[in-house]
C-alpha positions in Angstrom: 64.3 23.3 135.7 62.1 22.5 138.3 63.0 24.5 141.9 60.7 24.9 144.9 62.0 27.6 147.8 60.4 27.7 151.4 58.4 30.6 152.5 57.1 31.4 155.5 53.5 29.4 155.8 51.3 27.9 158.1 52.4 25.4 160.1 50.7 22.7 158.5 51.7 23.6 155.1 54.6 22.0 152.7 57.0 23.6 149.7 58.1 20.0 148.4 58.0 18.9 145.0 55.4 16.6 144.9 54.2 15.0 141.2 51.2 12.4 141.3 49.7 15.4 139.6 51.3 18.6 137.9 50.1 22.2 137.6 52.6 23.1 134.8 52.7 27.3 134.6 53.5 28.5 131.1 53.7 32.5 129.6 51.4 33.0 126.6 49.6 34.7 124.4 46.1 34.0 122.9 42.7 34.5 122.5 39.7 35.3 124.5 38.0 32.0 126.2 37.2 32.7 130.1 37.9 36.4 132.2 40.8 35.8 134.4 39.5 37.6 137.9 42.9 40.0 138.8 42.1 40.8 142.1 40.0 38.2 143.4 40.4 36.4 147.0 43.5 34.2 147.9 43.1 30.8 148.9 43.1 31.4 153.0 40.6 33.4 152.7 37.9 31.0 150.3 38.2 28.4 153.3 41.7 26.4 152.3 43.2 25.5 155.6 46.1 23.0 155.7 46.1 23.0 151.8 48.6 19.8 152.0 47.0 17.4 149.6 48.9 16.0 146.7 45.8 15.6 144.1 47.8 18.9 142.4 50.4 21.0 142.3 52.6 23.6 140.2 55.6 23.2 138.0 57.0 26.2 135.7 58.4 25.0 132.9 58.2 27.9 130.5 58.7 30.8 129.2 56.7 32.2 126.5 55.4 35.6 124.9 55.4 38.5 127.7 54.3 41.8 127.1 56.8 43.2 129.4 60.1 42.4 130.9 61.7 42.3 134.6 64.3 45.0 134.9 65.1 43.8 138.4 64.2 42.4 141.3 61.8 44.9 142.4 60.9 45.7 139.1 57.4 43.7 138.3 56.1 42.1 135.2 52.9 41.4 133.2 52.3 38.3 131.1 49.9 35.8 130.2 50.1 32.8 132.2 48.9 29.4 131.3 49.1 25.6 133.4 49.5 22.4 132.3 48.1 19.9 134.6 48.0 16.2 134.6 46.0 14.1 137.0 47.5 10.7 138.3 45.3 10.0 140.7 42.5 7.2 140.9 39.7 9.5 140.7 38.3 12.8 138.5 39.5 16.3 140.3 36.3 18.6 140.2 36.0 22.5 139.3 39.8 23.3 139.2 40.7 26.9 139.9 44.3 28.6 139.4 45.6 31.1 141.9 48.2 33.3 141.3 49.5 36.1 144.1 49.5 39.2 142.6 49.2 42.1 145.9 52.9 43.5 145.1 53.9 42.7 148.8 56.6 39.7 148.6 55.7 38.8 152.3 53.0 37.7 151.0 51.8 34.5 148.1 48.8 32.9 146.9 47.6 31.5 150.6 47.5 34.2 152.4 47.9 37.3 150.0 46.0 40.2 149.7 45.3 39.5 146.2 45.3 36.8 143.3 44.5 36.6 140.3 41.9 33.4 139.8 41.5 31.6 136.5 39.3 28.2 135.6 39.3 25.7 133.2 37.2 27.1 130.8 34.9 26.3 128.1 33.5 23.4 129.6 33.2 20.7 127.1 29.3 18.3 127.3 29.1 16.2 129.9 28.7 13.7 126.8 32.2 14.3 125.2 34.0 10.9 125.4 36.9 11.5 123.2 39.8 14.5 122.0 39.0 16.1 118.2 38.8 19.4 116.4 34.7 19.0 116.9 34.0 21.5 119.8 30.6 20.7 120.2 31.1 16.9 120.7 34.9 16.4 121.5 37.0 17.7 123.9 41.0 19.3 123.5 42.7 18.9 126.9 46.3 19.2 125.3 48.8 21.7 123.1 52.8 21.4 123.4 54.6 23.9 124.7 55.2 26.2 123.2 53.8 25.3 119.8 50.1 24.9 118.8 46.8 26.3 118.6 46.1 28.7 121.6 42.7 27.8 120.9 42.5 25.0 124.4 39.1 23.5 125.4 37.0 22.5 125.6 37.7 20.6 129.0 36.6 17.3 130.6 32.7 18.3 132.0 32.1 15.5 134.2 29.5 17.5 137.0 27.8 19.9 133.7 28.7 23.4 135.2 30.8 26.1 133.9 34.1 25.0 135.8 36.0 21.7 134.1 37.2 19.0 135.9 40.7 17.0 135.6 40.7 13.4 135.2 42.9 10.6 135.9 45.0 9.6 132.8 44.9 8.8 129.4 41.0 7.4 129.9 39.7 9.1 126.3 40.7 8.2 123.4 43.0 10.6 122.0 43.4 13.5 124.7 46.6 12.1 126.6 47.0 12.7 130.0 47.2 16.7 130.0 45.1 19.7 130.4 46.1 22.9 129.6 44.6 25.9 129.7 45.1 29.8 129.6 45.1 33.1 131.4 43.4 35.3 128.5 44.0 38.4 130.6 47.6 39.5 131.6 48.5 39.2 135.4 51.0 42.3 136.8 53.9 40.0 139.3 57.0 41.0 141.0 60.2 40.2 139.5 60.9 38.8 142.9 63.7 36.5 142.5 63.3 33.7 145.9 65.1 33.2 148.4 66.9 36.0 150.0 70.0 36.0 149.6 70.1 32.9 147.4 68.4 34.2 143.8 69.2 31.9 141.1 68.3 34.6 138.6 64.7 33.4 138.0 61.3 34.9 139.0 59.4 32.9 141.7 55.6 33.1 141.4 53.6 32.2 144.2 50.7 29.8 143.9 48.2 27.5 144.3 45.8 24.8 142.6 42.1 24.2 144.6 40.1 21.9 143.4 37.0 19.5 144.4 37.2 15.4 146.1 33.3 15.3 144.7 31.1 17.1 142.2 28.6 19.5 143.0 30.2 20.8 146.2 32.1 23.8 144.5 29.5 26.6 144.3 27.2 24.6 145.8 25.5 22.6 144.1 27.3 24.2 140.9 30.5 26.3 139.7 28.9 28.9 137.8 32.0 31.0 137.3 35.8 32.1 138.5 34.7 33.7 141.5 33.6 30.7 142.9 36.1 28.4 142.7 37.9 27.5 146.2 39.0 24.2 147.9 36.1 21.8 147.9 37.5 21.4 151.5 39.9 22.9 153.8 42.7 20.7 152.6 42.1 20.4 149.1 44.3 23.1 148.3 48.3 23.3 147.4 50.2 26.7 147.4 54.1 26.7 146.6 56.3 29.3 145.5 57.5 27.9 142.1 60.6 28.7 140.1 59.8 30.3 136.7 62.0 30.0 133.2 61.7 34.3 133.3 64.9 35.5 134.0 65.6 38.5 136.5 68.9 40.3 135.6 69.7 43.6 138.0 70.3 46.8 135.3 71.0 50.1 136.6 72.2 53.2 134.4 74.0 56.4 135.1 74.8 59.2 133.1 77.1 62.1 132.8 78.2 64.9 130.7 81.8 67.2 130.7 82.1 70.3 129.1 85.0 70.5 126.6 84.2 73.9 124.7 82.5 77.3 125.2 79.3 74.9 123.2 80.8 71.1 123.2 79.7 68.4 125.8 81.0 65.2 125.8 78.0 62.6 127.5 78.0 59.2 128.3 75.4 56.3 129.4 76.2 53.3 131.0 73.9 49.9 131.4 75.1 47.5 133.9 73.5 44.1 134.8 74.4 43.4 138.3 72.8 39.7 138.2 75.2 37.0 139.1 74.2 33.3 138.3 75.1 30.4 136.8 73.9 29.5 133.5 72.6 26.9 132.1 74.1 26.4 128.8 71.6 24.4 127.1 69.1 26.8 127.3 68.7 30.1 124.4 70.8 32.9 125.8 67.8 34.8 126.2 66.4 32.6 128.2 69.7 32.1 130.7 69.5 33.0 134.0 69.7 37.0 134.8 69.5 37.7 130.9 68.3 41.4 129.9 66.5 40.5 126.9 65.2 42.3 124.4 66.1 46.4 125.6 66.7 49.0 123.3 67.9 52.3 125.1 66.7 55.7 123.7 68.0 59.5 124.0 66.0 62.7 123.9 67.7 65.5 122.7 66.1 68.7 120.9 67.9 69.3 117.2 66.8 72.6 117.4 69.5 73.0 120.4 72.5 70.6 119.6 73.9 68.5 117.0 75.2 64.8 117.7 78.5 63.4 116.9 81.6 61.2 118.1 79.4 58.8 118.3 81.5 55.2 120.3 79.8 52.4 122.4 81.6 50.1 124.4 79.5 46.8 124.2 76.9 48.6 122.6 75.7 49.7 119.0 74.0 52.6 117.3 70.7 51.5 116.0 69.4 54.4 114.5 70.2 59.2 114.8 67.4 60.6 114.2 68.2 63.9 113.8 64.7 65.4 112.7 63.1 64.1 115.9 65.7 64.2 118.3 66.5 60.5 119.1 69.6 58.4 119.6 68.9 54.9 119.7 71.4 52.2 120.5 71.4 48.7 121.7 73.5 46.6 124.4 75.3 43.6 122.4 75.8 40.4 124.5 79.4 39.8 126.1 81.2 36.4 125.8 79.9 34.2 128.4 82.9 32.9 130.8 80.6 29.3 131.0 78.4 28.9 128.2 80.3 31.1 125.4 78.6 32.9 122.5 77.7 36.9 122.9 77.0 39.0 120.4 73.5 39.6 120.4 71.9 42.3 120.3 69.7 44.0 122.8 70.7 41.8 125.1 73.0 41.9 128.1 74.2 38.5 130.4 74.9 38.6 134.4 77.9 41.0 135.0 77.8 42.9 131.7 78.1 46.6 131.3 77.6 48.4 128.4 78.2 52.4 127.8 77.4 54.7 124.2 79.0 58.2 124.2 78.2 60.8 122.4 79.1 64.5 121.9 76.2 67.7 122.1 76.8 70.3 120.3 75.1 73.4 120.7 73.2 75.2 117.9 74.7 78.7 117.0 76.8 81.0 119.7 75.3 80.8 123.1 73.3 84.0 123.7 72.4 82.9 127.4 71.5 79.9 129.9 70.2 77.0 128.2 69.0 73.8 129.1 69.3 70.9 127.1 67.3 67.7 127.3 69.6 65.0 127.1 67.3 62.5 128.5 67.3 58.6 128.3 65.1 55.6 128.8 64.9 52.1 128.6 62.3 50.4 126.0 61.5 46.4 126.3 60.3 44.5 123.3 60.3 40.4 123.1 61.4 40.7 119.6 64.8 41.3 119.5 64.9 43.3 116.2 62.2 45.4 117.9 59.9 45.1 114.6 56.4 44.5 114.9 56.2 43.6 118.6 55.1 45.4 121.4 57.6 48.0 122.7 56.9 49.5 126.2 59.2 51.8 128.4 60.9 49.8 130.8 59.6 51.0 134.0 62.2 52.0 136.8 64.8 52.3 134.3 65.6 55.6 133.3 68.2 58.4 133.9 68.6 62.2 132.5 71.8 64.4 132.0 70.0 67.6 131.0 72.5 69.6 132.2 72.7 74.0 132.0 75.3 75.3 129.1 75.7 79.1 130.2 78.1 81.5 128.4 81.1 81.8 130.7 82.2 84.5 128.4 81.9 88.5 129.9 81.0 91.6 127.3 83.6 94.0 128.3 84.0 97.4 127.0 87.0 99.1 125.8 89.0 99.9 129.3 90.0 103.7 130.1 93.7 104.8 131.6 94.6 108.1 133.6 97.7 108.7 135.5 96.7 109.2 139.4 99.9 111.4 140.3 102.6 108.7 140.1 100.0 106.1 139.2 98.1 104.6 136.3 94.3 103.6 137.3 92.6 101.4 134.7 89.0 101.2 134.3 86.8 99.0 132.5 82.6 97.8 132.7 81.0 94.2 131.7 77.5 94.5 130.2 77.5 90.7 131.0 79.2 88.0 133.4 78.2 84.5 133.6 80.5 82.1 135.7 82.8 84.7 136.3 84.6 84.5 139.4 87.6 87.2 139.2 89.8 89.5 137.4 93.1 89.9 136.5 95.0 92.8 134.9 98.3 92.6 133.0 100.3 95.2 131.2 103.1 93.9 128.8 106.6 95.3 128.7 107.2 97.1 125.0 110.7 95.8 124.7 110.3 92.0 125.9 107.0 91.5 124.8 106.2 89.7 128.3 102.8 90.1 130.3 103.2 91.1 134.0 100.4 91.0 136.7 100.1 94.4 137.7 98.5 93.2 141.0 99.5 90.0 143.4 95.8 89.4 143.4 92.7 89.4 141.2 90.3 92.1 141.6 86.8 89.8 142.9 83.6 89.8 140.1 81.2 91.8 141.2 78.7 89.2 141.2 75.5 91.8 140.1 73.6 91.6 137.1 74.4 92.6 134.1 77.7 93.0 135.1 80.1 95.5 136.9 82.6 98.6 136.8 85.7 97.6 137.9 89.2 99.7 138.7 92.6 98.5 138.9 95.8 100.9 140.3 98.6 100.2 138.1 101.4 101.6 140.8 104.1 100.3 138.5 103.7 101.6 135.5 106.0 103.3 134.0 105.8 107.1 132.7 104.4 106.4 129.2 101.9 108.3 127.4 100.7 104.6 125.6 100.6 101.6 127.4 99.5 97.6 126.3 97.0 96.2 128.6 94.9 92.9 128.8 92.0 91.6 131.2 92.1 87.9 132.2 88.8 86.5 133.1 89.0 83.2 136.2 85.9 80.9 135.4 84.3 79.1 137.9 85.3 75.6 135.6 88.8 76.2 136.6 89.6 77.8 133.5 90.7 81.5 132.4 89.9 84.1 129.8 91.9 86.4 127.8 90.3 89.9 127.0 92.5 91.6 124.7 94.9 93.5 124.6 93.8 97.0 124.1 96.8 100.1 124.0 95.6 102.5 125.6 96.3 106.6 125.5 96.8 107.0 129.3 95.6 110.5 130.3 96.7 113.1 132.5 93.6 113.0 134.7 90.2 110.8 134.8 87.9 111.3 132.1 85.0 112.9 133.1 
């Protein structure tokens, strides 16, 4: 896929696909040759001007190894670029430098940012190198396919004998093609902006530009010496585009949420959508597609020492691993069925328009003896390995949610309750030593013949809201003229739900108890 989208530029300047020479951008990993300069100058300010010429320009073509992913759109993303470029022109292109925008600001790109990262060809091969081979010190290596071969590139064409190579004009040595590639050795940090507004195909967009020389010895005049002097060799030997990249964006978001069932039972849930929306193209690995969220693993925190975990269910997801010394559920998103290109089922990946959710159950530890927190915490962990074995595995940035929630007792410690007959009335007393969520009090008295519970009062007597609890007195002005009577306290929660304290028979005395 090759896409250009217009930006805002200079007057002057052009977004067109142009190919009498490429700049082909590629992800990869490798080994040390040249120091990429990550917060060098952008092209405007190095002296490029109209930066319309032709001599070179960007393609992306491909994506490689990444050492992290793109979440979303505002999300960012670090990875080891590389070029190919190719040279059709008549003459030799001198002291090429690379120019990627890397200021976080998506107003701005590699003409007029705040910030690029700079790379050159690098090593330069002798001046005397006439032809391609594996001899370093005679021979030159302009070319590797992507994405196979040595990572070992260079050395490069030397045609002025300075530090920065040059780019000629076809196949003109025996055995080196018409290619150059070359790559960034350090990783460069890039917004997961996904270009256009409005109009995202599901791709990053990386903005750009080549520089290079019309004659030797005018970069770093007389000679290149290192990165931070390459710049156009004149005003308009420059060309910045914002090029479409093979990494895809996708748009995840996660919630959680938890709902008590018991005095020390939570049910929890976590749900992963991808909000992306694209169309794929079908030929490509599913990983690779548009909007694809590939490869993330999603892990929850909880302490074993508070809770146990079980009824454990996904919903496009699957348990990867419990953990139940260190207090971690692990679980993966598995791919739906694409409506266009088919397939699914792979895991720790997600395609444009997928959610996927994994529930669980907490269960706390023992009786509750207070307030308790408990961690129930999850985050998002990116690997590009999708079995997540030996690779690199890094939190996900920006892509993390936490349920912790409070399980307090609702329960209160009432003592035994006290009756004495108040002249043609029965008062019933009682104290908590502890209320938590309590929000009022009923009292019933049960009828020794039916059996049946009656409210001895139209309305519940208020908690008294004071720690560690309250004293509490209910006139009974019903009751009838027992000695004995059946009694039982029912507790309102603030959840909605109600408490049954007894019952107790009680002796009713002939006066209060002193």
């Amino acid at each position: 896929m090759v896409t250009d989208f217009p930006r805002k530029r200079a007057a002057a300047r052009t977004t067109s696909v142009l190919l009498p020479a490429l700049v082909s951008l590629l992800t990869l990993s490798g080994g040390a040759r040249a120091t990429v300069i990550t917060n060098g100058s952008c092209v405007q300010a190095l002296g490029g001007q109209s930066c319309t010429a032709n001599d070179v320009t960007f393609v992306l073509v491909g994506l490689g190894t990444i050492d992290d992913g793109c979440t979303s759109p505002s999300d960012t993303i670090t990875l080891r670029l590389g070029a190919r470029l190719s040279n059709t022109t008549a003459n030799t292109r001198y002291d090429v430098g690379l120019f990627i925008n890397n200021d976080g600001d998506p107003a701005t790109d590699a003409y007029n940012g705040a910030s690029c990262a700079i790379e050159a060809l690098h090593p330069a091969g002798a001046t005397t190198a006439t032809a391609c081979g594996p001899d370093a010190t005679t021979e030159l290596d302009l070319a590797r396919l992507f994405p196979i071969g040595s990572p070992d590139n260079g050395p490069y064409l030397n045609a002025d004998g300075d530090f920065c190579a040059d780019l000629t004009s076809g196949e003109v040595f025996p055995g080196c093609g018409e290619e150059s590639v070359i790559e960034f050795t350090d990783p460069v940090t890039l917004l997961c902006t996904d270009l256009p507004p409005g109009l995202p195909d599901g791709f990053v967009d990386i903005p750009v530009c080549a520089t290079w020389s019309q004659n030797a010895h005018v970069v770093g005049n007389p000679t290149c010496d290192s990165e931070s002097e390459l710049r156009p060799g004149s005003p308009a030997k420059c060309r910045c585009e914002v090029k479409n990249s093979t990494v895809p964006v996708p748009a995840l978001g996660m919630t959680c949420s938890c709902t008590k069932v018991s005095e020390t039972e939570w049910d929890c849930g976590v749900t992963v959508a991808n909000a992306a929306s694209c169309t794929p193209d079908c030929l490509t690995p599913e990983h690779e597609r548009c909007g694809a969220a590939a490869y993330y693993e999603y892990q929850t925190d909880y302490d074993p020492a508070q809770v146990t975990i079980s009824n454990i269910s996904g919903s496009g997801s699957t348990l990867v691993a419990n953990d139940t010394l260190g207090g971690l559920l692990r679980w993966q998103p598995i791919s739906a069925v694409d409506p266009t290109c088919g397939g699914g089922g792979t895991q720790a990946l997600m395609i444009p328009g997928q959610t996927s959710s994994f529930a669980y159950r907490m269960t706390l530890v023992g009786p509750p003896d207070g307030a308790v927190t408990v961690i129930n915490d999850t985050t998002a962990i990116f690997s590009n390995d999708p079995v997540f074995a030996g690779a690199p595995d890094l939190v996900a940035a920006g892509l993390a949610t936490s349920c912790r929630f409070l399980n307090a007792p609702n329960w209160a410690n009432v003592s035994q309750p006290r009756a004495f007959r108040d002249r043609d009335r029965v008062v019933v007393e009682w104290e908590t030593g502890a209320e938590v969520e309590t929000l009022a009090w009923g009292l019933e008295r049960q009828d020794p013949r039916t059996r049946a519970w009656t409210a001895v009062a139209a309305q519940p007597l208020p908690a008294s809201g004071s720690l560690p609890g309250g004293s509490y007195r209910f006139v009974d002005a019903a009751a009838p003229p027992a000695e004995r009577l059946i009694y039982r306290l029912v507790e309102l929660e603030a959840s909605g739900r109600s408490r049954v304290h007894g019952p107790w028979e009680l002796a009713v005395e002939s006066r209060r108890a002193a």
